[in-house]
C-alpha positions in Angstrom: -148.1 145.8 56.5 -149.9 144.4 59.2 -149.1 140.5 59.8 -150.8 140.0 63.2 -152.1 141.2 65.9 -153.4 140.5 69.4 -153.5 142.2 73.2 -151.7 140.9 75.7 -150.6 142.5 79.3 -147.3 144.4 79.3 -145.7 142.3 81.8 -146.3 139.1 79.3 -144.6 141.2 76.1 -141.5 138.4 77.3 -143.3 135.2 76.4 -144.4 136.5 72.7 -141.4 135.7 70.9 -142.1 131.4 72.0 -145.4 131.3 72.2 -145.9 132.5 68.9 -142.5 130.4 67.7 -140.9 134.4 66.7 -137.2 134.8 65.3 -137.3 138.6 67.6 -138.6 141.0 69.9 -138.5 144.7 68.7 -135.3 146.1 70.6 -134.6 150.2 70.6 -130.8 149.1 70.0 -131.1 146.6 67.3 -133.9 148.3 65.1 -132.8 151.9 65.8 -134.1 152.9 62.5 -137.9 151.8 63.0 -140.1 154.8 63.8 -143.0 155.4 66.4 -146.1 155.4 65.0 -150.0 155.6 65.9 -152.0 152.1 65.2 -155.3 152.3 64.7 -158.6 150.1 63.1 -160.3 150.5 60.1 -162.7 152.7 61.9 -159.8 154.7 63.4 -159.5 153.4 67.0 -156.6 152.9 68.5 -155.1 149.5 68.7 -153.9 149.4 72.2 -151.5 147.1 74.5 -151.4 145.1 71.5 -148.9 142.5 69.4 -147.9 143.4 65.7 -145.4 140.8 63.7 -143.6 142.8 60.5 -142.3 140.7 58.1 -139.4 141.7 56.7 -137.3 141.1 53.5 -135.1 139.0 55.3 -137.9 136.9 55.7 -137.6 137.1 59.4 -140.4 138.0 61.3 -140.3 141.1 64.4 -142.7 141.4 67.3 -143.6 145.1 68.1 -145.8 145.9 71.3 -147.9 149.1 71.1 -148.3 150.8 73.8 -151.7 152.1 76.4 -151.8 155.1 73.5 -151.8 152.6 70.2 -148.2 154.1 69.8 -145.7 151.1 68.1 -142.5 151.3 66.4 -142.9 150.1 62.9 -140.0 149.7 60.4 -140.2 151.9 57.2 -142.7 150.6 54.4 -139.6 149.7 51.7 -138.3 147.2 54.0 -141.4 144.7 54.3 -141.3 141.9 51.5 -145.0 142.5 50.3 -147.6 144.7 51.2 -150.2 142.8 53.2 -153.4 144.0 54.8 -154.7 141.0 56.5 -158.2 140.0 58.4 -157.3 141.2 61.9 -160.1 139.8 63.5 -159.7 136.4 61.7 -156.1 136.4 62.4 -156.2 137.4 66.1 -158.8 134.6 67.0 -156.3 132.5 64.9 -153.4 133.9 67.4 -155.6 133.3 70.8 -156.3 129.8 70.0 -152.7 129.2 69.2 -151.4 130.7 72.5 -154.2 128.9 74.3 -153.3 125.6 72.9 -149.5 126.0 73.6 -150.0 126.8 77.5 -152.5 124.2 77.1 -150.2 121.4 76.0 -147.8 122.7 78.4 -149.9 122.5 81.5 -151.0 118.7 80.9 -147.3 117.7 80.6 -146.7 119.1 84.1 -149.2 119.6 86.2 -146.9 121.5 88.8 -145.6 124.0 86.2 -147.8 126.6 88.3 -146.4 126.2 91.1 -142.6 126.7 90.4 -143.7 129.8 88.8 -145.7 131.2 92.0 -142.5 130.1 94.1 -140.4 132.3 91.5 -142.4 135.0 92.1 -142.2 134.9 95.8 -138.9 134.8 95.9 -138.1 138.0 93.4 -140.6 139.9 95.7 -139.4 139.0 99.0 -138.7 142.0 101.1 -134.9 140.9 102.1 -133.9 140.5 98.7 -135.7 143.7 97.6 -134.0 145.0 100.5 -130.4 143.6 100.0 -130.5 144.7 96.4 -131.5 148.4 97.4 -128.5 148.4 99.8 -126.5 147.1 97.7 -127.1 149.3 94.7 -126.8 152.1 97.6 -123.6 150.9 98.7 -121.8 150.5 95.1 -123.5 154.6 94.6 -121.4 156.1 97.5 -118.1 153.8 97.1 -118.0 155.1 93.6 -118.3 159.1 94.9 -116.2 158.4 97.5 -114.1 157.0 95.3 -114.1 160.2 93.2 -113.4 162.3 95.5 -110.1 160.6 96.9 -108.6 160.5 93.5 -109.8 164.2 92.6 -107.7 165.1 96.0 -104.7 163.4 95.4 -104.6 164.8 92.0 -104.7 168.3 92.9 -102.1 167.7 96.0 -100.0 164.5 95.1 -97.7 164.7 97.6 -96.9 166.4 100.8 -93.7 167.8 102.7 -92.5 166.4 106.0 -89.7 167.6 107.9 -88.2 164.7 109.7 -84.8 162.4 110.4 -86.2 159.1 109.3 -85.1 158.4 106.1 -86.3 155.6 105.6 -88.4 154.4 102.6 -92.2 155.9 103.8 -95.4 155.9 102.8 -98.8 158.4 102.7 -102.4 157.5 102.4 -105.3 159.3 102.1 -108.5 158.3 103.6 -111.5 160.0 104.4 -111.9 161.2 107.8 -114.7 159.1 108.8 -115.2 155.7 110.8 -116.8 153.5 108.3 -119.0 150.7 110.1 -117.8 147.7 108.9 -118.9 144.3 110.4 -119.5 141.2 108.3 -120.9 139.6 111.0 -124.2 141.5 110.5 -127.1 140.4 107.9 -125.5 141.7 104.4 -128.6 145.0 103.4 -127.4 146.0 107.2 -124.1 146.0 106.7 -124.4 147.4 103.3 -126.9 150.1 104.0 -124.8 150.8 107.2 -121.4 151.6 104.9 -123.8 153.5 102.5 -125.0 155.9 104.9 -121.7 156.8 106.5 -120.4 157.9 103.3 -123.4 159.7 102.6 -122.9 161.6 105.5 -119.1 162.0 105.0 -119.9 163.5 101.3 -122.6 166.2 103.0 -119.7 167.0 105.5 -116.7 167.0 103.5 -115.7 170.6 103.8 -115.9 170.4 107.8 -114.6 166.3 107.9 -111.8 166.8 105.7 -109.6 164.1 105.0 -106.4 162.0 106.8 -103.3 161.6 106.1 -101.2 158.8 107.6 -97.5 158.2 107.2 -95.5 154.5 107.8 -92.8 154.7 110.5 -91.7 151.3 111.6 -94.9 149.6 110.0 -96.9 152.1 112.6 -99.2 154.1 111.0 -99.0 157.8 111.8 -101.8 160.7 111.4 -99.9 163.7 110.3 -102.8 165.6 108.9 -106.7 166.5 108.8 -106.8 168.4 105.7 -110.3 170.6 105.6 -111.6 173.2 104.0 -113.0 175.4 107.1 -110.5 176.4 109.2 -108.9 179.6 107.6 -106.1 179.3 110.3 -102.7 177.2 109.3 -102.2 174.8 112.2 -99.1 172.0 112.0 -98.0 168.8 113.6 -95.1 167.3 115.4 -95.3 164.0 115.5 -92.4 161.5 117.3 -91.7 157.4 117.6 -89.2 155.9 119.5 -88.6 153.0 122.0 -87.8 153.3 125.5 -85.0 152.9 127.1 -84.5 150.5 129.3 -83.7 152.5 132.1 -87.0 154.8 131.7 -89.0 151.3 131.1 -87.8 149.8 134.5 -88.9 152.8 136.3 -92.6 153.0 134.8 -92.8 149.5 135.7 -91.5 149.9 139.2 -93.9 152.8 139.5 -96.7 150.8 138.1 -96.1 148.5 140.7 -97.8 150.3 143.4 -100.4 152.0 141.1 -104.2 151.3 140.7 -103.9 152.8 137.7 -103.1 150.1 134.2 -99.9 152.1 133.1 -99.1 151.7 129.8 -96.0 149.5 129.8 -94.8 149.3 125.8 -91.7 149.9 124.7 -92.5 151.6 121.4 -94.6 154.8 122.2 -95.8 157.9 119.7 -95.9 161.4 120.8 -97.7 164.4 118.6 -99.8 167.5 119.3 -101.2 170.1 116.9 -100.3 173.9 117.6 -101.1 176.8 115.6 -99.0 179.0 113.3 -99.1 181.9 116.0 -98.0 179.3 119.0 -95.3 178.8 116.5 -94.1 181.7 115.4 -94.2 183.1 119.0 -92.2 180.0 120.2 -94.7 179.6 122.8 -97.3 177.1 123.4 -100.2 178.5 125.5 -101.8 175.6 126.0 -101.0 173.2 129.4 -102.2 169.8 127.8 -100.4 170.7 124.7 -97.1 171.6 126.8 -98.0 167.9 128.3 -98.4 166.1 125.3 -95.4 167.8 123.5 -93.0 165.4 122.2 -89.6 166.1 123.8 -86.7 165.2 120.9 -83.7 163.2 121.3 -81.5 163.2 118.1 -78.5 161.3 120.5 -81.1 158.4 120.7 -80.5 156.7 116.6 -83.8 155.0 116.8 -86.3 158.2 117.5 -87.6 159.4 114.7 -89.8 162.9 114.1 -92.0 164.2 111.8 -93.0 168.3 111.1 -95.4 169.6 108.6 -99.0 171.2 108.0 -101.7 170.0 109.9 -105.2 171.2 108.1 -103.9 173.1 105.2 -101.9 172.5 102.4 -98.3 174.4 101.8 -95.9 174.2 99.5 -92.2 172.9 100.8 -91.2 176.6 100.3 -93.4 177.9 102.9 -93.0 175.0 105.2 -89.3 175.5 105.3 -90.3 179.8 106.5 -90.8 177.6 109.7 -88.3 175.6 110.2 -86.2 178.1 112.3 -89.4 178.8 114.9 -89.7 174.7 114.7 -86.0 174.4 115.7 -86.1 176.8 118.5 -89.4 175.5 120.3 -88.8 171.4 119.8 -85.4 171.0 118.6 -83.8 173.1 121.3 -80.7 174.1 119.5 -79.9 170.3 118.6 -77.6 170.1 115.6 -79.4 167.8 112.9 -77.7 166.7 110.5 -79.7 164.0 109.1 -82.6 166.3 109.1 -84.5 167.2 105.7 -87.7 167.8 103.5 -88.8 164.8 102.1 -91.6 164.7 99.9 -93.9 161.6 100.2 -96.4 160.3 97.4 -100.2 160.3 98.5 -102.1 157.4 97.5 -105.7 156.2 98.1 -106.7 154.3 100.9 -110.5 153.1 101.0 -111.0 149.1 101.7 -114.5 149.5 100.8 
């Protein structure tokens, strides 16, 4: 059964199949039917770390590599042409001085063969590249679960409820709620390994992080919620974006005029504060920066548009709309609205990464 035979270091197995002019390799996909068996000497040593050709009916001749314990795969006995039981130690020496005389030949027609080779070597062990492939291989890990996760959320929420007057053609996305580092300006296993590591830590924080939700209003992006899975309390947000008039714009210029203070002169301006369910239902908001922040609605301006709906937890629309008369008394101040409804807006992922 046994062709040949000689030992030769693991790391070499690769060279085998030319030095030795062989058709194959042994290969755990191709020959799944060989099975692992214990080669040993005459005397019943083990034959370690060592080459063995099978010949097989197909004339073609397989390299197997057994291993520090003499294991080797070996087809099964019916599927060699002949039986053959060789001189191994007349057909190693034959082996040796065969390999010998091939890198022989090799090295006097070029003398600087060596030294490519050593270069090569340097080069697949040089600690950036080592480096830049673990980040790498890090990086395309965490995407992945990121990833994941995004599209396991939106398919268990798929859309959510706003209560607004824009009705205009918007949009949601979902995005984790963490600053990602990204800057390509940075050596790449940095910049990789930095992007790794904040999603690493967004994953170990996801209950507490939670995720974002932005809408589109006139191609501004809005935050309308920080959905989380800690805070047992319902909060909501009211969100507003409108333009100035140009009577209020004068005057915060005029006033900015004899100011110290950079005074934010832009027409289009966003307002939104987060209260809780009890602030609402009590049609009260206890808290001074909130009462600050609070965006005051205009429904007789046709460009100010606002937005209602859960803040940290997710409701259906029928339970959003138990609200809507506690919403209407604290923000819309009796204002008829008309053009006001529930629309429902399709999440969809958002990670550039």
């Amino acid at each position: 059964m046994v062709i040949a035979y000689f030992q030769i270091k693991k790391d070499k197995q690769r060279n085998i199949g030319v030095a030795l002019n062989g058709e194959a390799l042994f290969d755990k996909n191709i020959h799944r039917y060989w099975k692992k068996i214990l080669l040993v000497d005459e005397s019943g040593k083990k034959i370690k770390n060592t080459v063995v050709g099978f010949k097989l009916k197909s004339e073609k001749v397989v390299y197997s590599f057994s291993d520090k314990q003499g294991a080797i795969y070996a087809p099964e006995e019916e599927d060699y042409i002949d039986y053959y039981k060789l001189d191994i130690e007349h057909k190693k020496s034959n082996i040796i001085r065969n390999v010998i005389t091939f890198y022989s030949l090799f090295l006097a027609a070029s003398p600087l063969f060596m030294f490519p080779l050593i270069d090569y070597e340097k080069k697949l062990n040089d600690p950036i590249r080592l480096a830049r492939i673990e980040a790498s291989e890090k990086y395309n890990i965490y995407v992945e679960k990121v990833n994941k996760k995004l599209d396991s959320v939106i398919q268990d929420i798929g859309y959510i409820y706003v209560y607004t007057n824009d009705k205009s053609q918007n949009k949601a996305k979902l995005m984790i709620n963490k600053d990602v580092h990204l800057n390509s300006s940075v050596i790449d296993y940095v910049y990789f390994g930095g992007i790794a590591d904040d999603l690493e830590f967004f994953l170990a924080k996801e209950d507490s992080l939670g995720y974002k939700v932005f809408i589109n209003s006139n191609n501004n992006w809005l935050n309308t919620h920080n959905l989380n899975n800690l805070n047992d309390s319902l909060n909501f947000k009211i969100l507003s974006d409108y333009n100035l008039s140009d009577s209020v714009l004068q005057k915060i210029k005029e006033y900015n005029g004899g100011s110290i203070i950079d005074i934010d002169t832009n027409r289009h301006r966003n307002d939104g504060i987060v209260i809780s369910s009890n602030e609402l239902k009590q049609r009260r908001l206890k808290n001074n920066f909130s009462r600050l922040l609070q965006p005051h609605i205009d429904l007789s301006d046709p460009t100010y548009k606002f937005y209602f709906s859960y803040h940290n937890k997710v409701i259906s629309k029928k339970e959003l709309e138990s609200h809507l008369e506690n919403f209407n008394q604290l923000f819309l101040k009796n204002q008829e609205c008309k053009g006001c409804f529930f629309k429902k807006i399709k999440l969809v992922k958002h990670f550039s990464n």
